[in-house]
C-alpha positions in Angstrom: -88.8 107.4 -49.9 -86.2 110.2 -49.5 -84.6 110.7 -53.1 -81.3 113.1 -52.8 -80.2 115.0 -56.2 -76.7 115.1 -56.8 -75.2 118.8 -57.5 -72.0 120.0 -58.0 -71.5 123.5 -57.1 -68.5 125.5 -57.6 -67.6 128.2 -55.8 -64.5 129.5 -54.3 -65.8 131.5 -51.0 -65.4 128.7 -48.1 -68.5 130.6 -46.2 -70.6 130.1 -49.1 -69.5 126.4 -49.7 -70.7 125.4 -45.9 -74.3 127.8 -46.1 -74.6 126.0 -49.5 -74.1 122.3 -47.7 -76.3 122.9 -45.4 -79.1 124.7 -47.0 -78.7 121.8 -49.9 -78.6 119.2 -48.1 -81.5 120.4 -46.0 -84.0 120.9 -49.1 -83.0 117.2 -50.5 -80.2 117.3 -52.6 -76.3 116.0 -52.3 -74.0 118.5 -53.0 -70.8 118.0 -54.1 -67.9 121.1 -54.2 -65.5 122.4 -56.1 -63.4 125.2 -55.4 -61.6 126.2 -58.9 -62.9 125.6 -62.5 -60.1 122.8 -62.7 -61.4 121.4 -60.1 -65.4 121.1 -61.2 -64.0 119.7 -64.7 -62.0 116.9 -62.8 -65.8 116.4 -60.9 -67.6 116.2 -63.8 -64.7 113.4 -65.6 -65.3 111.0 -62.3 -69.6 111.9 -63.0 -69.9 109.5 -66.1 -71.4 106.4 -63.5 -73.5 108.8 -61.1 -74.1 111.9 -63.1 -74.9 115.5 -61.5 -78.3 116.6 -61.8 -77.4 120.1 -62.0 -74.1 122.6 -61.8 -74.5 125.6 -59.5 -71.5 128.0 -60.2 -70.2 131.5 -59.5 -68.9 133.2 -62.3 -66.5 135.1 -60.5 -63.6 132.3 -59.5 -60.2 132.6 -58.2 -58.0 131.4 -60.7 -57.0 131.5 -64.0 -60.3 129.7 -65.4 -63.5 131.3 -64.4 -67.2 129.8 -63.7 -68.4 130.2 -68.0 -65.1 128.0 -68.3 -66.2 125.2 -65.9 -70.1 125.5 -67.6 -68.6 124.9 -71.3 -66.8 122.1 -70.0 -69.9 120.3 -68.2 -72.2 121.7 -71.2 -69.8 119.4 -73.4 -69.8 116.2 -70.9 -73.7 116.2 -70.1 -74.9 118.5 -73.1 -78.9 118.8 -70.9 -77.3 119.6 -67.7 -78.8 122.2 -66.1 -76.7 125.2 -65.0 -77.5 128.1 -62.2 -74.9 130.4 -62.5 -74.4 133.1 -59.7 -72.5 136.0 -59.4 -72.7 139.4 -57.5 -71.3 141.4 -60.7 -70.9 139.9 -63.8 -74.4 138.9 -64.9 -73.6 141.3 -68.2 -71.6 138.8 -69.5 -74.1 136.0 -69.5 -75.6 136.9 -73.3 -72.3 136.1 -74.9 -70.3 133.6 -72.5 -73.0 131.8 -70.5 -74.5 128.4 -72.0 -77.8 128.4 -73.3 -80.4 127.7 -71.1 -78.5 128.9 -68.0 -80.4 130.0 -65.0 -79.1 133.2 -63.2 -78.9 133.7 -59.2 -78.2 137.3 -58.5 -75.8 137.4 -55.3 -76.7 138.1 -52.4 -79.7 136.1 -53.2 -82.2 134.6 -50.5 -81.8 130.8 -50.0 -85.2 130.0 -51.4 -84.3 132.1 -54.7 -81.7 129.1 -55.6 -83.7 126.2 -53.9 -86.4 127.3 -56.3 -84.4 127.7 -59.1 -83.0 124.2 -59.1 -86.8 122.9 -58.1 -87.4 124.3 -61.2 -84.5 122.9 -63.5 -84.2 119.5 -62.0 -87.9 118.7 -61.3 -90.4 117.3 -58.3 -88.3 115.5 -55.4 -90.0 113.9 -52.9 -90.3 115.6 -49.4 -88.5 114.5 -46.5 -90.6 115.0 -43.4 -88.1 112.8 -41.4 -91.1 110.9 -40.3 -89.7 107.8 -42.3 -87.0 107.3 -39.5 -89.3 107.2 -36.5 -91.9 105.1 -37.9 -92.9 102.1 -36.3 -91.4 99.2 -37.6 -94.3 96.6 -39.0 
């Protein structure tokens, strides 16, 4: 059986939204997006029934609220949520504004650096060989 983790990931590049679908979806999980802090926090309000089974966010958001802003606010809703942020320049400022237990994703990063990071926070998945939808029906 093919189970699919749900993830909301914020980040504001549209590039880097549709690599992140793809290479997401590919490795098992169901992303969801979020372009603005405002944005994730209105995801994470509709998540009580079907909660997200980790945040990936980029610290470095357009907007007036940045990616810390958007982990506080899902830190507060789902207090164990796991959190990946990523950034390219302001991984400094993690000590005294990210949440505790935070993972960091330096960008650019390699695909398999996040992939393993959120293997790591969110726990064994089963694999999907794609073998389930050509088997022979009993």
């Amino acid at each position: 059986m093919f189970t699919e983790r749900r993830i909301l990931v914020v980040e504001d590049e549209s590039l880097v939204r549709a690599l992140l679908d793809i290479l997401l979806s590919s490795s098992g999980y169901m992303p969801m997006f979020a372009e603005t802090a405002a944005q994730a926090c209105l995801a994470i309000d509709g998540a009580e029934l079907i909660p997200f089974s980790a945040l990936v966010v980029d610290i470095d958001l357009k907007g007036p609220r940045d990616g810390f802003e958007a982990a506080d606010y899902a830190r507060a809703a789902f207090p164990d949520l796991p959190v990946i942020y990523t950034t390219g320049g302001s991984q400094h400022l993690i000590p005294s504004r990210g949440v505790p237990g935070a993972v960091l994703v330096a960008k650019p990063y390699q695909p398999e650096e996040l992939i393993a990071a959120l293997d790591r926070l969110t726990g064994p998945k089963a694999a999907n060989t794609g073998d389930e939808l050509f088997a022979p029906q009993a």
